[in-house]
C-alpha positions in Angstrom: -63.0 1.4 63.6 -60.4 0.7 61.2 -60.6 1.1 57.6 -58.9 -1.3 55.0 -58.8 -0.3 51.1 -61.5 -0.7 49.1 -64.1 0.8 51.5 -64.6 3.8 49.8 -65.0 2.6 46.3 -67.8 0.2 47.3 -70.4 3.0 47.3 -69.5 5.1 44.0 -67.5 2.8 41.9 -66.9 5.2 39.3 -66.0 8.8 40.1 -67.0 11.7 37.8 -63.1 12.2 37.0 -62.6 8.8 35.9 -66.3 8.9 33.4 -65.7 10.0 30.0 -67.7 9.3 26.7 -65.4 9.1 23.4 -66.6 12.8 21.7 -64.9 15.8 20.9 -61.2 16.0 20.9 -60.8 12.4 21.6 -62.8 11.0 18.1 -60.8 14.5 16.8 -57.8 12.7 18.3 -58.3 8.9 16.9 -58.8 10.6 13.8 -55.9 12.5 13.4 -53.7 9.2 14.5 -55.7 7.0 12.0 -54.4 9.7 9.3 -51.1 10.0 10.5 -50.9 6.0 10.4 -52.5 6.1 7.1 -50.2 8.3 5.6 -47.0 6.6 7.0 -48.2 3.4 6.2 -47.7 4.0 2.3 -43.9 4.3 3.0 -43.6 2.0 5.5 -44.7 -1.4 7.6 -48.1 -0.7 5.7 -49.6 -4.4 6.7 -49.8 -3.0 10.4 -49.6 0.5 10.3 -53.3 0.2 7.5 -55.6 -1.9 9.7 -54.5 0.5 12.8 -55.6 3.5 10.6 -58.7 1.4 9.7 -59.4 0.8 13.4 -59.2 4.3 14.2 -60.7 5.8 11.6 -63.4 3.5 13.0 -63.9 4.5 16.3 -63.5 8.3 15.7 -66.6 7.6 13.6 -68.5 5.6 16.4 -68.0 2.8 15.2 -71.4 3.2 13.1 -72.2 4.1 9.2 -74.8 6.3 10.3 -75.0 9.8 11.4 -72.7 12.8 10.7 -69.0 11.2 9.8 -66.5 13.6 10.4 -64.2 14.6 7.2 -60.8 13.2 9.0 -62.3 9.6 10.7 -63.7 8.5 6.6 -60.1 9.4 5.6 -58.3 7.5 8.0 -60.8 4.7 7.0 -60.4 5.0 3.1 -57.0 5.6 3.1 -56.4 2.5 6.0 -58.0 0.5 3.2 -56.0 1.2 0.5 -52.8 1.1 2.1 -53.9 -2.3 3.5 -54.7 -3.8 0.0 -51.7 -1.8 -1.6 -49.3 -3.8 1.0 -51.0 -7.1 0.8 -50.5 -7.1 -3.1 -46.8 -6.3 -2.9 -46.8 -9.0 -0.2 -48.2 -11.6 -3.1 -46.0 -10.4 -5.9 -43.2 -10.5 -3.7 -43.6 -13.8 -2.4 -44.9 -15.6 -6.2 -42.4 -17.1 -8.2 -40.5 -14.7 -11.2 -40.0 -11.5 -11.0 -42.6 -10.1 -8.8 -44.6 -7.0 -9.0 -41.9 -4.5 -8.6 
């Protein structure tokens, strides 16, 4: 009998190396990254470097509100937001007529 690819993945689809749940070191992980993207978003590209700290700040928490929120995913989140609005309002004072914001 010969056997063509595929056959063995028909029964067990999804092997226990390949099955993983976002906890631990991995929300730990997205946290840290939303921080560091955070961070280097207030000195530079902070209209796309802030929504991807806000992003990840939002799934280290679980993407819920309730719960236990661990210290580093809220500041990713907060500080996401703040360097998203900071950027968007040099963005409009940069691009309205006069002398713009700074």
């Amino acid at each position: 009998m010969m056997a063509s690819f595929g056959q063995g993945s028909r029964r067990h689809p999804r092997s226990r190396g390949r099955t993983w749940s976002r906890n631990g070191p991995d929300r730990a992980t997205l946290a840290i990254v939303g921080v560091v993207c955070a961070v280097a978003g207030f000195f530079v590209l902070g209209i796309v470097l802030g929504p991807v700290a806000i992003v990840c700040g939002w799934l280290a928490m679980g993407r819920s509100w309730a719960g236990s929120r661990p210290v580093p995913a809220v500041v990713a989140l907060v500080l996401g937001a703040i360097d998203t609005l900071l950027a968007l309002v040099w963005l409009v004072g940069a691009t309205s007529p006069g002398y713009g914001m700074f």
